[in-house]
DSSP file (Angstrom, degrees, kcal/mol; ACC not computed):
  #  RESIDUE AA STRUCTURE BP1 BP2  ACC     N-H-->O    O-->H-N    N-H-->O    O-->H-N    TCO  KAPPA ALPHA  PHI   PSI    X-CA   Y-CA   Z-CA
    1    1 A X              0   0    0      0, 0.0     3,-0.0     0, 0.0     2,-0.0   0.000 360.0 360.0 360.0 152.9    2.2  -20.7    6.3
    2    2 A X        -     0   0    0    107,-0.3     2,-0.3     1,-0.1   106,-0.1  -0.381 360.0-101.2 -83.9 173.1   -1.5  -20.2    4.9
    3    3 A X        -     0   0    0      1,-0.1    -1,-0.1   104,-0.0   104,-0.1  -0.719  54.3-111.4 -86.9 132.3   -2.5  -20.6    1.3
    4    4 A X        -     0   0    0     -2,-0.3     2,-0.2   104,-0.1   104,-0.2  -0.386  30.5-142.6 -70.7 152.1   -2.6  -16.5    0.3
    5    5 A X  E     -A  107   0A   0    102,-1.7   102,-1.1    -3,-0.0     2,-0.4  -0.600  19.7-113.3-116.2 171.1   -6.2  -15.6   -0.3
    6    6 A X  E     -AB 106  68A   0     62,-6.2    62,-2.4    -2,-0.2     2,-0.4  -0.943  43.6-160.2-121.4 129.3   -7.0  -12.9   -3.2
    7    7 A X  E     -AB 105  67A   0     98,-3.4    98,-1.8    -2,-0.4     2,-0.3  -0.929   5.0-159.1-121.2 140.1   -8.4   -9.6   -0.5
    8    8 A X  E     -AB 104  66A   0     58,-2.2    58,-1.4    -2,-0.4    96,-0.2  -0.965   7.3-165.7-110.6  92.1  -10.5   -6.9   -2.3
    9    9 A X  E     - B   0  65A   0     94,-1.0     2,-0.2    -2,-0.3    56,-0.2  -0.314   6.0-177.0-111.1-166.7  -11.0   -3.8   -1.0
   10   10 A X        -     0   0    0     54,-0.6    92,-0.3    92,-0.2    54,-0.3  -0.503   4.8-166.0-170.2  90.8  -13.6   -1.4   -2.2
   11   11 A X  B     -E  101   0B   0     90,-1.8     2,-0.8    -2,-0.2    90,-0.7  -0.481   7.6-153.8 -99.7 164.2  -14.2    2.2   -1.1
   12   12 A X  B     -C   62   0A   0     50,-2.2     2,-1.4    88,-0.2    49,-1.3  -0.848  18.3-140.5-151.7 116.1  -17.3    4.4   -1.7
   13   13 A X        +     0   0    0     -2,-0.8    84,-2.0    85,-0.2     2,-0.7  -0.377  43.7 156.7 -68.0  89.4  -17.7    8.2   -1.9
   14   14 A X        +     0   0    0     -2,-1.4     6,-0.2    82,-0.2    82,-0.1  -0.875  19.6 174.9-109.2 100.4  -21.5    8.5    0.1
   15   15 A X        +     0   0    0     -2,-0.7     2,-1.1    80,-0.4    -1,-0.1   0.891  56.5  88.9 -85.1 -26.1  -22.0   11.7    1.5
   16   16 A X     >> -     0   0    0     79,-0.2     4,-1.6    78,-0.2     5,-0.7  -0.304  65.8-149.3 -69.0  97.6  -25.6   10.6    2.6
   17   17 A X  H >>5S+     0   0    0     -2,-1.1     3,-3.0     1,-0.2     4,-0.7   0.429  99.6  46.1 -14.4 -95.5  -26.1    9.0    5.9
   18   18 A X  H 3>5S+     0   0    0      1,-0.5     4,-1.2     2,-0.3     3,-0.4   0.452 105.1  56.0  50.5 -72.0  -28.9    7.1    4.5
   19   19 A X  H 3>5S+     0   0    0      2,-0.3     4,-2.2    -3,-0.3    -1,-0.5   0.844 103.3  56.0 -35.4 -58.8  -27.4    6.1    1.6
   20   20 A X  H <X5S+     0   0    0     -3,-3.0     4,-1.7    -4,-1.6    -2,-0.3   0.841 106.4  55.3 -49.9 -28.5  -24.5    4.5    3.8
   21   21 A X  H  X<S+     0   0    0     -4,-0.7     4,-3.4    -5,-0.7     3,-0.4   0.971 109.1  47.6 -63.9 -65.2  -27.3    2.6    5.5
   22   22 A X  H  X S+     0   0    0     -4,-1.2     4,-3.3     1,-0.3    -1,-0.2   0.698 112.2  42.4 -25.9 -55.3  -28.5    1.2    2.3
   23   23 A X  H  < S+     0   0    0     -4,-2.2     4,-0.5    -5,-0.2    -1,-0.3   0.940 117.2  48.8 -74.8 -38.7  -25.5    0.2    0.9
   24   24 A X  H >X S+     0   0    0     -4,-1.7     4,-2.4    -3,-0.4     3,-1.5   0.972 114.5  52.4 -66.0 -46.5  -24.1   -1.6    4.7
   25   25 A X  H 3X S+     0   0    0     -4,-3.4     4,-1.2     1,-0.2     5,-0.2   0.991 111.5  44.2 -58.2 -45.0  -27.7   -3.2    4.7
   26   26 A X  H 3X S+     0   0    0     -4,-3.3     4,-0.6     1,-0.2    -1,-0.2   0.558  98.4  67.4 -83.8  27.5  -27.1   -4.6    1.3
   27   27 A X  H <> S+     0   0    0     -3,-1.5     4,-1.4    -4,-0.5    -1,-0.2   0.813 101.6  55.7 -84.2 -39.8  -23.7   -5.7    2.0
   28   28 A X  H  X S+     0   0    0     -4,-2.4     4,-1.0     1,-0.2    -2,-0.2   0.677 100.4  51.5-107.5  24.4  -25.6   -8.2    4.3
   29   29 A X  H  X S+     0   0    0     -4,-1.2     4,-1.5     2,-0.2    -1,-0.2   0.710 105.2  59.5 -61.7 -41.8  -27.7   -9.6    2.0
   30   30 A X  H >X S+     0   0    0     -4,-0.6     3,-1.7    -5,-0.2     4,-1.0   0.945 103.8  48.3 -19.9 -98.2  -24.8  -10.1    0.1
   31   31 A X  H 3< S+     0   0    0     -4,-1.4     3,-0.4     1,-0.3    -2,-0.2   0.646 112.9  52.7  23.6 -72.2  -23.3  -12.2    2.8
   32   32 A X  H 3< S+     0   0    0     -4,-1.0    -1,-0.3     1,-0.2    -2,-0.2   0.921 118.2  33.3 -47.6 -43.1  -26.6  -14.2    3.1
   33   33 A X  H << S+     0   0    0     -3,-1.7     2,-0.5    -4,-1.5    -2,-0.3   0.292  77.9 118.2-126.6   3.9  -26.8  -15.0   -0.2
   34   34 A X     <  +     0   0    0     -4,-1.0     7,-0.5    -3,-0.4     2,-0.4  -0.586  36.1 156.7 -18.7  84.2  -23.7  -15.5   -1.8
   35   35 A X  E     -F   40   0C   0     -2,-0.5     2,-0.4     5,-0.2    47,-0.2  -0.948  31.8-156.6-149.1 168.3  -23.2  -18.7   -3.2
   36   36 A X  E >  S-F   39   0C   0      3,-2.7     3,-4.5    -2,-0.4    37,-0.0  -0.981  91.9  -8.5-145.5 123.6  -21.2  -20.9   -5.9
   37   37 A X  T 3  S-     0   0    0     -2,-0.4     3,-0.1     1,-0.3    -1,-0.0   0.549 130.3 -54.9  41.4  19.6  -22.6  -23.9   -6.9
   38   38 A X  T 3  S+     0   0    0      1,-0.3    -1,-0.3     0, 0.0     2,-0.2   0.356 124.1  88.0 100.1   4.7  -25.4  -23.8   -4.2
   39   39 A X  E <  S-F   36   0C   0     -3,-4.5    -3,-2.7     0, 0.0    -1,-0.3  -0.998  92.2 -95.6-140.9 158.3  -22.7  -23.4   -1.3
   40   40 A X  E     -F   35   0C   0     -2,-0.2    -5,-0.2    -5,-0.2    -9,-0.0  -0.332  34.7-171.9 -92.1 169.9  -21.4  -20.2   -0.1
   41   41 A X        +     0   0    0     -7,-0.5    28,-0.2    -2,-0.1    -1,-0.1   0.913  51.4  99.4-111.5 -66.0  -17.6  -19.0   -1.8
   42   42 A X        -     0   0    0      1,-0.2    26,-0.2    -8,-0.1     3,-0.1   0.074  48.2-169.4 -51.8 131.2  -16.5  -16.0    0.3
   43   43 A X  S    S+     0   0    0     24,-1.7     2,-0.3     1,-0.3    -1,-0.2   0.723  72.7  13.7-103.3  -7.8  -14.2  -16.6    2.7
   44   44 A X  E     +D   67   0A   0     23,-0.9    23,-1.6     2,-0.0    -1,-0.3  -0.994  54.4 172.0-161.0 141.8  -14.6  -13.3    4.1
   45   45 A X  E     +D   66   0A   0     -2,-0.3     2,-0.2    21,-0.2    21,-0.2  -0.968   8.6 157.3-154.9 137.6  -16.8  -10.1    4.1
   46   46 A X  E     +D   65   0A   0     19,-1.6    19,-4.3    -2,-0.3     2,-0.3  -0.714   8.4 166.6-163.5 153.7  -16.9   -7.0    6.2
   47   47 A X  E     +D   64   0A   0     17,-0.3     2,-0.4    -2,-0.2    17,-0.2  -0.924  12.6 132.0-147.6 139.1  -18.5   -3.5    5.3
   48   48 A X  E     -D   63   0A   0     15,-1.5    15,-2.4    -2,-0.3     2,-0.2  -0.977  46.1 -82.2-173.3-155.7  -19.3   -0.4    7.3
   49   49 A X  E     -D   62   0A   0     -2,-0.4    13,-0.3    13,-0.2    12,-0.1  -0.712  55.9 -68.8-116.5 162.8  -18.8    3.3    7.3
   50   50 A X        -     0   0    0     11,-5.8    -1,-0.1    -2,-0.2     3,-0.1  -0.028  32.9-147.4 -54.1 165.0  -16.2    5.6    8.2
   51   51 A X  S    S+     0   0    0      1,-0.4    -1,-0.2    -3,-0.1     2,-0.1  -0.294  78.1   1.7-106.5  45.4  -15.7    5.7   12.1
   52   52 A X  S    S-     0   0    0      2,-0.1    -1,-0.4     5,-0.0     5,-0.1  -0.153  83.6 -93.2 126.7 104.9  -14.6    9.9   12.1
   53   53 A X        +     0   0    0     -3,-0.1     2,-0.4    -2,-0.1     3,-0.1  -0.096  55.0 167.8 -40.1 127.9  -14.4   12.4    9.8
   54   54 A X    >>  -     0   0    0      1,-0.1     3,-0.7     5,-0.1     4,-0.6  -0.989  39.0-134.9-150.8 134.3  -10.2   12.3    8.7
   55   55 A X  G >4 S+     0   0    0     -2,-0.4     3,-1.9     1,-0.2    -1,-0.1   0.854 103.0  68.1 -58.6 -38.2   -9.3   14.1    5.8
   56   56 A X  G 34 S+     0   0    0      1,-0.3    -1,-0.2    -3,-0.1     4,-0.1   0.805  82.3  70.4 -42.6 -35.1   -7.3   11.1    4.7
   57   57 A X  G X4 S-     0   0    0     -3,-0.7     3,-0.6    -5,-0.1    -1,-0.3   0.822  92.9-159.1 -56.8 -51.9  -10.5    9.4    4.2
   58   58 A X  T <<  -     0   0    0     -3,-1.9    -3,-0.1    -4,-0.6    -2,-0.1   0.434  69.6 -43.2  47.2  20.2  -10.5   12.1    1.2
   59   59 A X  T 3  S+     0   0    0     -5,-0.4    -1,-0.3     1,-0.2   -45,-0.1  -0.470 108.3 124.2 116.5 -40.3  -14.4   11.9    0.8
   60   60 A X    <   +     0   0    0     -3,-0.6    -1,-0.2     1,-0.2   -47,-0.2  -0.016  26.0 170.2 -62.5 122.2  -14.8    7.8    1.1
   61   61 A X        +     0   0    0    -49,-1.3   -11,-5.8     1,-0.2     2,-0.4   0.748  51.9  54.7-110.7 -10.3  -17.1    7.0    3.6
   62   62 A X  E     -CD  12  49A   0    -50,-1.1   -50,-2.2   -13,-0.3     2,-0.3  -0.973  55.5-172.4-117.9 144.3  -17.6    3.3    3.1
   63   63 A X  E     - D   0  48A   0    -15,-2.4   -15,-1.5    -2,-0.4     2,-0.4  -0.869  11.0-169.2-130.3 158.2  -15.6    0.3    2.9
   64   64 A X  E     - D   0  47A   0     -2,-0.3   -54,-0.6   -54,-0.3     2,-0.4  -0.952   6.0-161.6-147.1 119.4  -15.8   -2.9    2.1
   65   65 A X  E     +BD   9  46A   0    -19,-4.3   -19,-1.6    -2,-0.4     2,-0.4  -0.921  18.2 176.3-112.0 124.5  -13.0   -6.0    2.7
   66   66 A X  E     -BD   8  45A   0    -58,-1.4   -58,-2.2    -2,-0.4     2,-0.2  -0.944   8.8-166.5-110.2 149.6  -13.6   -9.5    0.5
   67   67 A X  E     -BD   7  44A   0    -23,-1.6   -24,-1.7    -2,-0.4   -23,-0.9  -0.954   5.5-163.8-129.8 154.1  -11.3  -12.2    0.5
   68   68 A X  E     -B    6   0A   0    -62,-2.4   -62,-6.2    -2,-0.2   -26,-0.1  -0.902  28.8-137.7-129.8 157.6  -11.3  -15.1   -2.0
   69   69 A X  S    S+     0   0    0     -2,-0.2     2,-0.3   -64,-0.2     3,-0.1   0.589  89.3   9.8 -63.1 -32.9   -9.8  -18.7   -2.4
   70   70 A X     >  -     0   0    0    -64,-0.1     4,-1.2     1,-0.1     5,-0.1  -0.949  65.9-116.8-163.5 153.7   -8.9  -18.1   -6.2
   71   71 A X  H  > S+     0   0    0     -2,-0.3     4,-3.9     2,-0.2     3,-0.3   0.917 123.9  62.1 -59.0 -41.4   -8.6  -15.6   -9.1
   72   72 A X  H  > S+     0   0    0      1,-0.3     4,-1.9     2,-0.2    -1,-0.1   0.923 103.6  51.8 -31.8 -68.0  -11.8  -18.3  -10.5
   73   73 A X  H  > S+     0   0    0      1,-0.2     4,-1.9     2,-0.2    -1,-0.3   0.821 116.1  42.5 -55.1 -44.1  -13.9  -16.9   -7.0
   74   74 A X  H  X S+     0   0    0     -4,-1.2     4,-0.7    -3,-0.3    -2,-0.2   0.793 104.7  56.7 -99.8 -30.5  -13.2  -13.5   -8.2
   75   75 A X  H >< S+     0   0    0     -4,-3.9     3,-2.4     2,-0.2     5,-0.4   0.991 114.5  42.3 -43.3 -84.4  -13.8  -13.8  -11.5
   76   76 A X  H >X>S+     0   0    0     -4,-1.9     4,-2.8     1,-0.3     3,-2.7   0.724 103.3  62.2 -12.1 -75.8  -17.3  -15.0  -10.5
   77   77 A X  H 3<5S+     0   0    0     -4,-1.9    -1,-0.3     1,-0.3    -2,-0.2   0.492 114.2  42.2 -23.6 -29.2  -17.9  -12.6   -8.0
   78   78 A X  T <<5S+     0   0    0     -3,-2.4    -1,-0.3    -4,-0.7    -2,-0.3   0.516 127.7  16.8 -93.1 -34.9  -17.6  -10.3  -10.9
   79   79 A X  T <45S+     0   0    0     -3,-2.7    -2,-0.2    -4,-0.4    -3,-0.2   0.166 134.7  20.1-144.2  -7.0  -19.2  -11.4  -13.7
   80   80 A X  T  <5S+     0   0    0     -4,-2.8     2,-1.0    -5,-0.4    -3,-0.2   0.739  80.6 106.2-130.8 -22.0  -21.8  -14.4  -12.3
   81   81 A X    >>< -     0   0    0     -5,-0.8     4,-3.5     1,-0.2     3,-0.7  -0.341  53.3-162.5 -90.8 105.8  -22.5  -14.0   -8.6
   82   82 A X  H 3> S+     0   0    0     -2,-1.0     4,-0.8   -47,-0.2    -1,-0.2   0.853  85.5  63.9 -66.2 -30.1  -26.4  -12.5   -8.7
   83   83 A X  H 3> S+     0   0    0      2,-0.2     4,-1.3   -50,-0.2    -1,-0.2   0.755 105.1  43.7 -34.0 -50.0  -26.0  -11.2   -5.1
   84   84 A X  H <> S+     0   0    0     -3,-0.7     4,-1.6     2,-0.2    -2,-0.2   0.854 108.1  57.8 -74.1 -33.3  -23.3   -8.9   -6.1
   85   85 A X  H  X S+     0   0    0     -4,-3.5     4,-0.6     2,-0.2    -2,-0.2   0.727 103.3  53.5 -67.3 -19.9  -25.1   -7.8   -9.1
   86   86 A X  H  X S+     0   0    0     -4,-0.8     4,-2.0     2,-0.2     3,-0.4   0.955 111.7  51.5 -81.7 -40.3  -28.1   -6.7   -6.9
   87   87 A X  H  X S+     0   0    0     -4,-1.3     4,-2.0     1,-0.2    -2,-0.2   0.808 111.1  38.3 -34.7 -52.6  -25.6   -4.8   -5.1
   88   88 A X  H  < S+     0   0    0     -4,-1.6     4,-0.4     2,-0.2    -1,-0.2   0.455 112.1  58.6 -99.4  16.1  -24.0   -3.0   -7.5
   89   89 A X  H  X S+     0   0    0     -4,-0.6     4,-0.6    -3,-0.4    -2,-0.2   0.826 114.2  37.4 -84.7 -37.5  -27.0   -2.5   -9.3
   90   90 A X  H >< S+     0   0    0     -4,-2.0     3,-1.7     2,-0.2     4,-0.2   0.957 108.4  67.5 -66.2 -57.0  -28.6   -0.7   -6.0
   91   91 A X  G >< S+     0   0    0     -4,-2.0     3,-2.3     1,-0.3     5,-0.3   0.846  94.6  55.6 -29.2 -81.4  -25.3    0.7   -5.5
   92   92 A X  G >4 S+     0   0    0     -4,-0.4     3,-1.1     1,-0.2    -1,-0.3   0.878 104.4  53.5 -26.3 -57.4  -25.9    2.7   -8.6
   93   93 A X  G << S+     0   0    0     -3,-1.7    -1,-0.2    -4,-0.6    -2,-0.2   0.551  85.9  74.7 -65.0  -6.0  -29.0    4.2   -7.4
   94   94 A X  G <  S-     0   0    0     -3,-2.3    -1,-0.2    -4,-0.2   -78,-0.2   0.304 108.8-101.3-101.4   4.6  -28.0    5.8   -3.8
   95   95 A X    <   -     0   0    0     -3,-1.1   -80,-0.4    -4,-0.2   -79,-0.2   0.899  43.9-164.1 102.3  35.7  -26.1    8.9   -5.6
   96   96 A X        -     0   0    0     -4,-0.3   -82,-0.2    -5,-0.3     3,-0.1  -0.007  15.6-134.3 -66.8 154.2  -22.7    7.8   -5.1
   97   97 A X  S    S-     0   0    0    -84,-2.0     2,-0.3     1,-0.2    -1,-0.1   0.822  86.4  -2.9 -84.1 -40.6  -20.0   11.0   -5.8
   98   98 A X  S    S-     0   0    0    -85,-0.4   -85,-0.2    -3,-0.1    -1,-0.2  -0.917  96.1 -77.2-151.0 173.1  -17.9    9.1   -7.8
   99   99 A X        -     0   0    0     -2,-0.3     2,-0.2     1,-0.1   -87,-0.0  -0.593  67.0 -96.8 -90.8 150.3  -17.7    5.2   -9.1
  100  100 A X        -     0   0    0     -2,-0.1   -88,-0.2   -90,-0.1     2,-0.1  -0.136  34.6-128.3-100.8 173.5  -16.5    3.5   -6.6
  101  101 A X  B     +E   11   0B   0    -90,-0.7   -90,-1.8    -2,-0.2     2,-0.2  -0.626  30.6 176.1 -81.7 137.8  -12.4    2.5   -6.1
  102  102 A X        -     0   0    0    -92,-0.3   -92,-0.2    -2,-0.1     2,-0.2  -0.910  11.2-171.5-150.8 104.6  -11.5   -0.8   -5.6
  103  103 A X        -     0   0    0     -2,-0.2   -94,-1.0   -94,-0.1     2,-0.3  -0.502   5.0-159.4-102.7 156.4   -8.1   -3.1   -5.3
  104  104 A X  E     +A    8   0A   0    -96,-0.2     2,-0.3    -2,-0.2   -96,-0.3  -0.964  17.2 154.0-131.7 167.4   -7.0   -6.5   -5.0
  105  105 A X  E     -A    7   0A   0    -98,-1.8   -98,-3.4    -2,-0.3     2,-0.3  -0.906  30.1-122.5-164.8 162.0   -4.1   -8.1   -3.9
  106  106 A X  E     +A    6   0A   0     -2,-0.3     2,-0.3  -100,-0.2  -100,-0.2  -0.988  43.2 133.5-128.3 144.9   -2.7  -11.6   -2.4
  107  107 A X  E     -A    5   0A   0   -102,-1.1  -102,-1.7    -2,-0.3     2,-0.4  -0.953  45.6-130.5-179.2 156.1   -1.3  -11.9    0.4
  108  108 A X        -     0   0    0     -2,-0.3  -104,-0.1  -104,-0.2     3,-0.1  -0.882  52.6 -81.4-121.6 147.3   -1.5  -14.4    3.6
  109  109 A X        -     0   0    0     -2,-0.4  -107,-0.3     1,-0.1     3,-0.1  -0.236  32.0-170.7 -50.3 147.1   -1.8  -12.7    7.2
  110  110 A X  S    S+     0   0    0      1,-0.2     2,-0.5     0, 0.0    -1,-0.1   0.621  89.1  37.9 -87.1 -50.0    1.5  -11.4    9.1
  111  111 A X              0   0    0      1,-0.1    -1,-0.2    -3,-0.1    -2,-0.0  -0.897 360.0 360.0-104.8 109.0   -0.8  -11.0   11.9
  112  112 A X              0   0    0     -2,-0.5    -1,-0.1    -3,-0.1    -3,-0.0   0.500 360.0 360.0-116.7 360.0   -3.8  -13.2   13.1
């Protein structure tokens, strides 16, 4: 069985097209430029916008899945990692409806 990874998922109320663009581009900058001790830490990244209006959705139109190797990585990610701070620092600026919601969990795939 795999070593569980710590998965982070992160939704965001954007009602502006435009604004989704923004946020998706700087998710991959993120992705570029992510790194921990000069090498990159994420073990995982994917972002985009809802595929279809669904009521479930309940206004979140973007999403974002991280996975980490350790509570340590997330910690980081969190408090050190300057790539993410440019993020949620832009983040802030596109109008967002509300701040946005975000979980974590561990757990190793059931499925690959």
């Amino acid at each position: 069985m795999a070593t569980p990874r710590i998965h982070r998922v992160t939704l965001f109320k954007l009602p502006d097209p435009e604004a989704q663009k923004k946020l998706l581009d700087a998710y991959e900058t993120l992705g570029r430029e992510q790194s921990k001790d000069g090498k990159p830490y994420l073990l995982y990244l994917c972002a985009g916008a809802a595929t279809s209006p669904d009521m479930r959705a309940q206004g979140y139109t973007v999403a974002a899945k991280t996975e980490f190797a350790s509570e340590e990585d997330v910690a980081f990610y969190d408090e050190q990692c300057a790539a993410h701070g440019a993020l949620k620092k832009m983040s802030m600026t596109l109008g967002l409806a509300e701040k946005p919601l975000t979980m974590s969990f561990s757990g190793s795939p059931l499925i690959s």
